[in-house]
N, C-alpha and C positions, 0 to 999 in steps of 0.2 A: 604328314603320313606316318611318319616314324611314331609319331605320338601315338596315334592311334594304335599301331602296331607294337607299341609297349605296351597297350592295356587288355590287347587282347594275344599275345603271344605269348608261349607255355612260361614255367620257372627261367626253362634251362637259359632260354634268348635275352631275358629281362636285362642281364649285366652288359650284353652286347648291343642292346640296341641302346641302352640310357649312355654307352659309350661310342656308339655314331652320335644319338640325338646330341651331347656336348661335342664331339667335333662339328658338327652341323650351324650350332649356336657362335659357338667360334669363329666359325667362317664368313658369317653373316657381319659378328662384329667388325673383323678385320676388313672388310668390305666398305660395314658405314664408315670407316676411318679411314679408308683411300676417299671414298666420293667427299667425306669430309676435309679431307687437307687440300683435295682437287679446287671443291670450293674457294679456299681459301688461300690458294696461291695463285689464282688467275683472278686480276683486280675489277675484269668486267662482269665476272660471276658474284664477284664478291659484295656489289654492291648492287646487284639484280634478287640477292637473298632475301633482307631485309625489307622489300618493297612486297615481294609476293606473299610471303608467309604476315604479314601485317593483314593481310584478304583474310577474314572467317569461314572455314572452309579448306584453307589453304596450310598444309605445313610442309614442314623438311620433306618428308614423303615427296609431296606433289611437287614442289617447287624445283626439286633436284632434278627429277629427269625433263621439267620444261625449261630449267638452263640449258640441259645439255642436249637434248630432239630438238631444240625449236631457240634454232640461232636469231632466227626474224623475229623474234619478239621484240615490240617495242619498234619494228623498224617497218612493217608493213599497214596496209588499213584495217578497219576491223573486218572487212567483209576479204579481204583477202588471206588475212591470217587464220576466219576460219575453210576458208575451201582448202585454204593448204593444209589442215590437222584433218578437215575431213568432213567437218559437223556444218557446212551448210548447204539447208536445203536445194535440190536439184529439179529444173519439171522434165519429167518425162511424157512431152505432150506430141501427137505427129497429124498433122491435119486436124479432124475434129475432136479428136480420141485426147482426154485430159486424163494424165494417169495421177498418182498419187508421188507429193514432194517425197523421195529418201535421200539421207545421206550417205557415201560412200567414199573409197577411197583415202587421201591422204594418211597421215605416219601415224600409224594404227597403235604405235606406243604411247603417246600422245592423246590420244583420247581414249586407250583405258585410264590413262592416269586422270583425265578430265570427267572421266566417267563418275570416277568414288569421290573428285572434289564437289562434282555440282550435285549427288547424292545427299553429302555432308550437308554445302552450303544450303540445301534445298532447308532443310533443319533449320540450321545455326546462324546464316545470313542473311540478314534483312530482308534486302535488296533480291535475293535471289530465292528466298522463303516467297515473297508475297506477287515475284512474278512467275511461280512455281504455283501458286495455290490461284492465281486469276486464269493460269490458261486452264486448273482442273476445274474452274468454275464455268468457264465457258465450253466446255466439255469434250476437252482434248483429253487423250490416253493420256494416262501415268506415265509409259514411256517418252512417246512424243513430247511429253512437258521436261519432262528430264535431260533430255536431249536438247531442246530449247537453251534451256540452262547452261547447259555444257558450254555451248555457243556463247551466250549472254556473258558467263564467265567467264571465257577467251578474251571476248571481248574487251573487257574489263582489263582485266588485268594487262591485257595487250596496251591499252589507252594508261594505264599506269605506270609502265613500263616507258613508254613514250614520254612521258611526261615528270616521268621520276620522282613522281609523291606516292606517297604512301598511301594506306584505305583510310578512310574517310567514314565515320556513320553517318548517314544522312539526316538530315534536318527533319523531322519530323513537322506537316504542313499542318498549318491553322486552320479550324474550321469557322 
């Protein structure tokens, strides 16, 4: 916002907001340098770093706040670890009446930040490219597939975490 607000605010304010925008920038630094040393003095965090951010899709950004929202990582199933963030589907059915699956609930920090990794990966990741592009084939929403994703990608890296290897590109199958 402040940016904005330098390009469109008179002469007189330009030396007063480019001097919030650098405390602003400041602040942020001094910030990635707490979550950064956070990281790095607690040994169970420290060695959950390097497994996540190895996923395509996956960096510093997203890894950080799934160390620190989402203790059960690695330690629950994958259909549990997603009802707990949020992202699996629910029926809402009551006698004959079948309503449509949504998801709701769980730690809503957590899946925004799962939000802009399964976005990325949807791109950049194999694995979550071509299960992203098979459900828009069979003619789910844009949303609904993204979402999917999200889930998928929980998953994943849930079972990586568990198992303490790293990502893996996949074998590409013979025809």
């Amino acid at each position: 916002m402040e940016k904005n607000r330098l390009f469109t605010s008179p002469a007189a304010l330009k030396k007063q907001i480019t001097e919030h925008l650098n405390w602003l920038l400041s602040q942020i630094g001094e910030v990635d340098e707490e979550i950064d040393k956070a990281l790095e003095e607690r040994e169970c965090w420290k060695s959950l770093l390097p497994c996540l951010v190895s996923v395509p899709g996956v960096g510093k950004v997203v890894a950080s706040p799934l160390i620190a929202y989402l203790p059960e990582l690695g330690h629950l199933s994958g259909k549990e670890i997603a009802s707990l963030v949020g992202v699996a589907p629910f029926a809402r059915d009551s006698g004959a009446l079948r309503g449509r699956r949504c998801i709701s609930g769980g730690r809503s920090a957590v899946r925004r930040v799962l939000y802009m990794a399964a976005l990325v990966a949807s791109r950049y990741n194999p694995v979550i490219r071509s299960f992203y592009e098979s459900l828009l084939s069979r003619g789910k929403s844009k949303k609904l597939a993204l979402v999917a994703c999200m889930r998928k990608l929980l998953v994943i890296l849930n079972a990586m975490v568990k198992s303490g290897t790293p990502w893996r590109e996949p074998i590409p199958k013979m025809l």
